[in-house]
Steps between C-alpha positions, in 0.01 A plus 500: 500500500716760710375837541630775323672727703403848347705709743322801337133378523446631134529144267257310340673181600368248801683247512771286291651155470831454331575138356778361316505635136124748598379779705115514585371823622169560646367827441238659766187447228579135600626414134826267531757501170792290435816635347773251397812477295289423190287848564648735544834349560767390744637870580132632543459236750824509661380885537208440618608248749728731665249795542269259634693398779603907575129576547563760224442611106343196393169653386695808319728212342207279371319881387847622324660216381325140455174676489182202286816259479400213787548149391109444657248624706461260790145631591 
């Protein structure tokens, strides 16, 4: 997985790995979720994908917007 940036040093995120039609994010209590194109959609991910790779707003994204709506929690 590649580390999240966090610029700000205030997200909940660790890490991230961004495959072809997913997004998994690792979040610092060590739980890892996928979101796809089934759940919660292509745009979400496309989001996603692109504030992953800025180091910034992912965690307020996945708070605001996709929120309980992962595809699966990975562990």
């Amino acid at each position: 997985m590649t580390p999240y940036r966090d610029w700000d040093h205030d997200s909940g995120i660790r890490a991230y790995e961004i495959g072809e039609a997913c997004i998994d994010v690792e979040f610092k209590d060590g739980h890892v979720y996928r979101y796809s194109y089934l759940r919660p959609g292509r745009a979400e991910v496309e989001h996603m994908a692109g504030l992953a790779r800025s180091g910034e707003g992912l965690n307020g994204y996945i708070n605001r917007v996709v929120r309980k709506r992962y595809e699966r929690k990975l562990r």
